[in-house]
Backbone atoms as SQL, in Angstrom:
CREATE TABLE atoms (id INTEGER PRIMARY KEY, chain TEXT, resi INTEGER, resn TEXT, atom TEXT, x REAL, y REAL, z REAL);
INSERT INTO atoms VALUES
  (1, 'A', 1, 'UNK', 'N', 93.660, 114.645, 98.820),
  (2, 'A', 1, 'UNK', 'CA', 92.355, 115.204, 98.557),
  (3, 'A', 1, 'UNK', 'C', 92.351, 116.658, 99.022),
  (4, 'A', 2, 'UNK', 'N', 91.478, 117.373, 98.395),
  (5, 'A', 2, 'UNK', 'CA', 91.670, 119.191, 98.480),
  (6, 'A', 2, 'UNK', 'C', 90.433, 118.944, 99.725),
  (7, 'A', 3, 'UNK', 'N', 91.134, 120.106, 100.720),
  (8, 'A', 3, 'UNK', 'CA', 90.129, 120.221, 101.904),
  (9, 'A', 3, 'UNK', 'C', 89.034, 120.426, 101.737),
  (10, 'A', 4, 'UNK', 'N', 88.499, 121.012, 100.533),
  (11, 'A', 4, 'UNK', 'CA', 86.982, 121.526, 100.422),
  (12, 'A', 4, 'UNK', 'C', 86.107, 120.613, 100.190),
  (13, 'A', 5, 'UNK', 'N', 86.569, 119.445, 99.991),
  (14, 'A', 5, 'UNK', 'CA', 86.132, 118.322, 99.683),
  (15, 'A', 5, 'UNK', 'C', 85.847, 117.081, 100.473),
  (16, 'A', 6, 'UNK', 'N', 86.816, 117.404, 101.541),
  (17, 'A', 6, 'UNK', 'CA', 86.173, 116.584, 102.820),
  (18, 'A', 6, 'UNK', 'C', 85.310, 116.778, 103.805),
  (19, 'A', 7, 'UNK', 'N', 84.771, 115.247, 104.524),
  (20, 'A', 7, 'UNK', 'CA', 84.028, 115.681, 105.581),
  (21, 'A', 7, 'UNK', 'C', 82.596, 116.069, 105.029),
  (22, 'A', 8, 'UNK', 'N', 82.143, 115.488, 103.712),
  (23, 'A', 8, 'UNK', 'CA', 80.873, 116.006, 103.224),
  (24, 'A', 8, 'UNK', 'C', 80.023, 114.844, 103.049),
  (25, 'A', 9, 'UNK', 'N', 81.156, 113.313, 103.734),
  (26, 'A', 9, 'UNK', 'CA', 79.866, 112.047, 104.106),
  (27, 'A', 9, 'UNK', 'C', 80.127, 111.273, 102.953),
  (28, 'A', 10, 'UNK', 'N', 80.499, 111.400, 102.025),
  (29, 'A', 10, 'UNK', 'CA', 81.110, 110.911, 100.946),
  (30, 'A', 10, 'UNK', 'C', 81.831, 109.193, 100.982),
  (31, 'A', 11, 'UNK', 'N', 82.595, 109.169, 101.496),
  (32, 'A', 11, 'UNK', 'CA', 83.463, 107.642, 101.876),
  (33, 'A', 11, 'UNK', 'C', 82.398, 107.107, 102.809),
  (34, 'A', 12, 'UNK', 'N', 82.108, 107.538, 103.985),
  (35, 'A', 12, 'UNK', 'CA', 80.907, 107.191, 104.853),
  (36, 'A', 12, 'UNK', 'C', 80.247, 106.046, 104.232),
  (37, 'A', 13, 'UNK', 'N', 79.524, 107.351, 103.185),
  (38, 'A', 13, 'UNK', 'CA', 78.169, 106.609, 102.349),
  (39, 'A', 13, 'UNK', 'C', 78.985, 105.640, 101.354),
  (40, 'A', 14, 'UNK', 'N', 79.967, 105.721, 101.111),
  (41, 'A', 14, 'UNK', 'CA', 80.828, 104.783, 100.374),
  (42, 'A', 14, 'UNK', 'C', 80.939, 103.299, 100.701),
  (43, 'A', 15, 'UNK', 'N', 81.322, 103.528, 102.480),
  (44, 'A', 15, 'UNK', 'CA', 81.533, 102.603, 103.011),
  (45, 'A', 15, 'UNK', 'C', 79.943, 101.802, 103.631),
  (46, 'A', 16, 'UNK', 'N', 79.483, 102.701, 103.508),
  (47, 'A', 16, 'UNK', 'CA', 77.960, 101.801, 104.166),
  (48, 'A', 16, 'UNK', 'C', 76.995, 101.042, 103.085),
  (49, 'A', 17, 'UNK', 'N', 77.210, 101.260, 101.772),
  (50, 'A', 17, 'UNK', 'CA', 76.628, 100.821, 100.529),
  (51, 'A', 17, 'UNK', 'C', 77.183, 99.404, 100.291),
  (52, 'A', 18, 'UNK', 'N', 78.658, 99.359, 101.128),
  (53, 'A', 18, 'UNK', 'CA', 79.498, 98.535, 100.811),
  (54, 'A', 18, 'UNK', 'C', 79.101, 97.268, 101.833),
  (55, 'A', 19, 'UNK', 'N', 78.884, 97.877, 103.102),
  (56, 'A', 19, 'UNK', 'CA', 78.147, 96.522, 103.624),
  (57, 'A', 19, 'UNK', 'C', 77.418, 95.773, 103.325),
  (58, 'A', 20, 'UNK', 'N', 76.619, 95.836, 103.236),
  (59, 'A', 20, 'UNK', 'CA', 75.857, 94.637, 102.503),
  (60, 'A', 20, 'UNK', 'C', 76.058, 93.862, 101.361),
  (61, 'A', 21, 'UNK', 'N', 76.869, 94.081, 100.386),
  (62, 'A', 21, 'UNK', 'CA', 77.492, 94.000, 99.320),
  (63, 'A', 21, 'UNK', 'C', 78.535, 92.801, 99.994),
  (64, 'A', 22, 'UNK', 'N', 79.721, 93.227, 101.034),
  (65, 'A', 22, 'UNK', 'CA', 80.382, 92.556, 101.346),
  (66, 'A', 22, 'UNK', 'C', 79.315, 91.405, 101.933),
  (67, 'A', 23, 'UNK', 'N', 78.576, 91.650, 103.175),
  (68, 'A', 23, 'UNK', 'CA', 78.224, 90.891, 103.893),
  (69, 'A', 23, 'UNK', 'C', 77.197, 89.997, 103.136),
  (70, 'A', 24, 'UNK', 'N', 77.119, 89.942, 101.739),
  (71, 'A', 24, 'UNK', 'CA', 75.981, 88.750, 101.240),
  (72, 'A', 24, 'UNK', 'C', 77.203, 88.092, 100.705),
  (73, 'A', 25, 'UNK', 'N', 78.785, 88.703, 100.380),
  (74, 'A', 25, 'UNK', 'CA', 79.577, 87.354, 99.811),
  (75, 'A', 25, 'UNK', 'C', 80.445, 87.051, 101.082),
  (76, 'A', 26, 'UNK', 'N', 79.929, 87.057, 102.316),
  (77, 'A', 26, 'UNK', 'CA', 80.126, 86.583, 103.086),
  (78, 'A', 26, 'UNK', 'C', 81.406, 86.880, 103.671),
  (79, 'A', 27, 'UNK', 'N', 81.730, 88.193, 103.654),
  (80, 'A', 27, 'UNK', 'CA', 83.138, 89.016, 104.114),
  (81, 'A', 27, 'UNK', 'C', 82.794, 89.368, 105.134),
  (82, 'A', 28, 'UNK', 'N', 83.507, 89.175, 106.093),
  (83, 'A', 28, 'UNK', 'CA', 83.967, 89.742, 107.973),
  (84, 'A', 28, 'UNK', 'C', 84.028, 90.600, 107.931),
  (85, 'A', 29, 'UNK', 'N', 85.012, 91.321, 106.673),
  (86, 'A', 29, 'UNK', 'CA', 85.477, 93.058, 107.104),
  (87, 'A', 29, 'UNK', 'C', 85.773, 93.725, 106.015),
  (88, 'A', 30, 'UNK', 'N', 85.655, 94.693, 106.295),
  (89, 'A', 30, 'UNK', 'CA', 86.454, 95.375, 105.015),
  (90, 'A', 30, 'UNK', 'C', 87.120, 96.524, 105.266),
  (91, 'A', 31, 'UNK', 'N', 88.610, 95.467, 104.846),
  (92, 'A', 31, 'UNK', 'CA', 89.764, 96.475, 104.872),
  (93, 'A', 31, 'UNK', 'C', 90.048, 97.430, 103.953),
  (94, 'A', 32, 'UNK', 'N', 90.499, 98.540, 104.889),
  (95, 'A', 32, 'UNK', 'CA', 90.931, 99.765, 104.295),
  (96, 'A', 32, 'UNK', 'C', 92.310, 100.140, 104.863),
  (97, 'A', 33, 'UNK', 'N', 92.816, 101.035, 104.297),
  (98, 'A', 33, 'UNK', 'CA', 94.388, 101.723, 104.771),
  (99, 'A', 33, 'UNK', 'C', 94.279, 102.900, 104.885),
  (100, 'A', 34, 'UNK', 'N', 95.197, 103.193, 105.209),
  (101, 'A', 34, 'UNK', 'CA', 95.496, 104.770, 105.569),
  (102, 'A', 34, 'UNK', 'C', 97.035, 104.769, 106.141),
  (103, 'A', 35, 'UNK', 'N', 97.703, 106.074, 105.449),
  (104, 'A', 35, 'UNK', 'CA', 98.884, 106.069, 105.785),
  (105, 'A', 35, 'UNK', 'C', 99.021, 106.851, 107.383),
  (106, 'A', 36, 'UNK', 'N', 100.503, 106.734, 107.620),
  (107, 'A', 36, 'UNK', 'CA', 100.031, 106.943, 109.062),
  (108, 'A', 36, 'UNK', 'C', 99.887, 108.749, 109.314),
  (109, 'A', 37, 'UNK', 'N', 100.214, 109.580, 108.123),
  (110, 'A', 37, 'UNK', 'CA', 100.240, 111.035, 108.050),
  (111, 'A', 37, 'UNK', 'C', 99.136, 111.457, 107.712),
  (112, 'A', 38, 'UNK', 'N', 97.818, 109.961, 107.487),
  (113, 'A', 38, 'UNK', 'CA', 96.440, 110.938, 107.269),
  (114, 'A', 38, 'UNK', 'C', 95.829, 110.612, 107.518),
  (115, 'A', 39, 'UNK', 'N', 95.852, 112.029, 109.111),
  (116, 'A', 39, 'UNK', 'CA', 95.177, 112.353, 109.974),
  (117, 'A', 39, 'UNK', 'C', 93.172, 111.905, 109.623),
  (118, 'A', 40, 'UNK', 'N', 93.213, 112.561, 108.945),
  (119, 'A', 40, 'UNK', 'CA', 91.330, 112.319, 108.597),
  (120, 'A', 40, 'UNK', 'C', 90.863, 111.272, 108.202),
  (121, 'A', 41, 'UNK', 'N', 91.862, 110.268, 107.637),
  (122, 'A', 41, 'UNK', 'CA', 90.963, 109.051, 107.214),
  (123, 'A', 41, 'UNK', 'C', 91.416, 108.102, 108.162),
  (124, 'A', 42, 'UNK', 'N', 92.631, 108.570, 109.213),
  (125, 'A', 42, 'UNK', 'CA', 92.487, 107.421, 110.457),
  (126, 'A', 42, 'UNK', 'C', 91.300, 107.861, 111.305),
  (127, 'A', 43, 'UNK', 'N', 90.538, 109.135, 111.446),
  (128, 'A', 43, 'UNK', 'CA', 89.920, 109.236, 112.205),
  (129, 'A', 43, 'UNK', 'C', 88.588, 108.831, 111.764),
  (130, 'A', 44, 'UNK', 'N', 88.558, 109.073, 110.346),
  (131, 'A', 44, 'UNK', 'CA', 86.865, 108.554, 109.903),
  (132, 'A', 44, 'UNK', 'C', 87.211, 106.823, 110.065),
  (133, 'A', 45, 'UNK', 'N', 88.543, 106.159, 109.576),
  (134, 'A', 45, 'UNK', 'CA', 88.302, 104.166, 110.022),
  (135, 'A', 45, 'UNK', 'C', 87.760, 104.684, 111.394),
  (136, 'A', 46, 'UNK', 'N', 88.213, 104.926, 112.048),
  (137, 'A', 46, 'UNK', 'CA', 88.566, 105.100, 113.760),
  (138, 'A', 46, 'UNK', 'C', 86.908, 104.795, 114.233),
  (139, 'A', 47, 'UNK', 'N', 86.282, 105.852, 113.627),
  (140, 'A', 47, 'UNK', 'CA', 84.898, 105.796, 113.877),
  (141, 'A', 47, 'UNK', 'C', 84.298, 104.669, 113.580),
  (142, 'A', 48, 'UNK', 'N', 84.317, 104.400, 112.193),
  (143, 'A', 48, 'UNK', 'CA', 83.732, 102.921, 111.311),
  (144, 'A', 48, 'UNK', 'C', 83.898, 101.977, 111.799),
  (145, 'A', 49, 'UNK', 'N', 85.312, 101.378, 112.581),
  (146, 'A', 49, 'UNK', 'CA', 85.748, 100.117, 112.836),
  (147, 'A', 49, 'UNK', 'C', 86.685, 100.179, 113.923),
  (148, 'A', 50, 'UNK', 'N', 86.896, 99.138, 114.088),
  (149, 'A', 50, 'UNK', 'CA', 88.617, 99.058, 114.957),
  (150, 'A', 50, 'UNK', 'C', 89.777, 98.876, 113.889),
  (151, 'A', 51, 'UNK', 'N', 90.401, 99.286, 114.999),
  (152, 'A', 51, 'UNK', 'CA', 91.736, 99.790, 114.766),
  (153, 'A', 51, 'UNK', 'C', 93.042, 98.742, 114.750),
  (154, 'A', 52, 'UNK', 'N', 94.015, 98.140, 113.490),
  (155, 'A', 52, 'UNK', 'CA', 94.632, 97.021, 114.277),
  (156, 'A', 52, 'UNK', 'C', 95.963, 97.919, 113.719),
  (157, 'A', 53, 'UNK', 'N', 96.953, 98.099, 114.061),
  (158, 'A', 53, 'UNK', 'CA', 98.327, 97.847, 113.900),
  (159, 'A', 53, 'UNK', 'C', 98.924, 97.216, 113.178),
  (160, 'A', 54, 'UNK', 'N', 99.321, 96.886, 111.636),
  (161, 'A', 54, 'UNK', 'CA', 100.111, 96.237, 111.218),
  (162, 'A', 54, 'UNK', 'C', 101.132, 97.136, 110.433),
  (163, 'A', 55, 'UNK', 'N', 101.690, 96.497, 109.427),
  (164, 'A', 55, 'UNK', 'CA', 103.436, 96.408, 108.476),
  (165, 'A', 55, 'UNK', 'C', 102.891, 96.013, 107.667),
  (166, 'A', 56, 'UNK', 'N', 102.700, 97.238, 106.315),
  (167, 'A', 56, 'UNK', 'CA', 102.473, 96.420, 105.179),
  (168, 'A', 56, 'UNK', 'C', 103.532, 96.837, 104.383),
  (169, 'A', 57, 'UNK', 'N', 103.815, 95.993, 103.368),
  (170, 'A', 57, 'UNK', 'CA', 104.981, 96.030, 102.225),
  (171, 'A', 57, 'UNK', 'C', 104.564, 95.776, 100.860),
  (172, 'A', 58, 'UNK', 'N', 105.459, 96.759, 100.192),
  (173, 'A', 58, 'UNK', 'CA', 105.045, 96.481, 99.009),
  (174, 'A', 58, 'UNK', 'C', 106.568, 96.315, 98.688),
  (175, 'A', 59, 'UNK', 'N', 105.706, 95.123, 97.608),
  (176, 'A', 59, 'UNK', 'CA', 107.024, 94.186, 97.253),
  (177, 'A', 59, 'UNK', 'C', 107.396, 93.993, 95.581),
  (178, 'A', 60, 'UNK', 'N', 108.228, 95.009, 95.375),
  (179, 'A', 60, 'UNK', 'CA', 108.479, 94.966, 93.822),
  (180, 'A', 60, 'UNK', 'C', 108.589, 93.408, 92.599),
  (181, 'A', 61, 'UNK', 'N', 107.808, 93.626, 92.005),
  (182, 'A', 61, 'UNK', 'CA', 107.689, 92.100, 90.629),
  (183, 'A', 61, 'UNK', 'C', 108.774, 91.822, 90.004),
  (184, 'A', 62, 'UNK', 'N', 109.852, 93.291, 89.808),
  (185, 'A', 62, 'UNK', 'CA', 110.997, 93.569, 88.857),
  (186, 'A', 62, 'UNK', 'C', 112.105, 94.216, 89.110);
C-alpha cells in the first residue's frame, strides 16, 4: 500500500463494521495476517487484538 494512504482509519472502520457481522454468526475472532516485514499492520492488529505466534503454510494443489 502507497504511504499516503495509510493511517486514515480505513481497515479500523473495516474491522469494526465487521464485528457485529461476525459476532451475530457467532465467530470468537477474526483472523487476520500480516507478514512479519509489515511493520503497520502488526501494529494496527497489535492495537485491535492479541497477538499469537504461529507458522502458516501454503501448500501447493499441483
Amino acid at each position: 500500500m502507497l504511504e499516503g494512504h495509510r493511517r486514515q482509519g480505513v481497515a479500523t472502520a473495516l474491522i469494526s463494521a465487521l464485528k457485529p457481522i461476525a459476532a451475530s454468526r457467532n465467530a470468537r475472532v477474526i483472523f487476520v495476517q500480516a507478514d512479519h516485514w509489515d511493520d503497520p499492520a502488526i501494529a494496527l492488529y497489535t492495537k485491535l487484538g492479541d497477538r499469537e505466534d504461529v507458522l502458516h503454510f501454503d501448500i501447493p494443489t499441483a
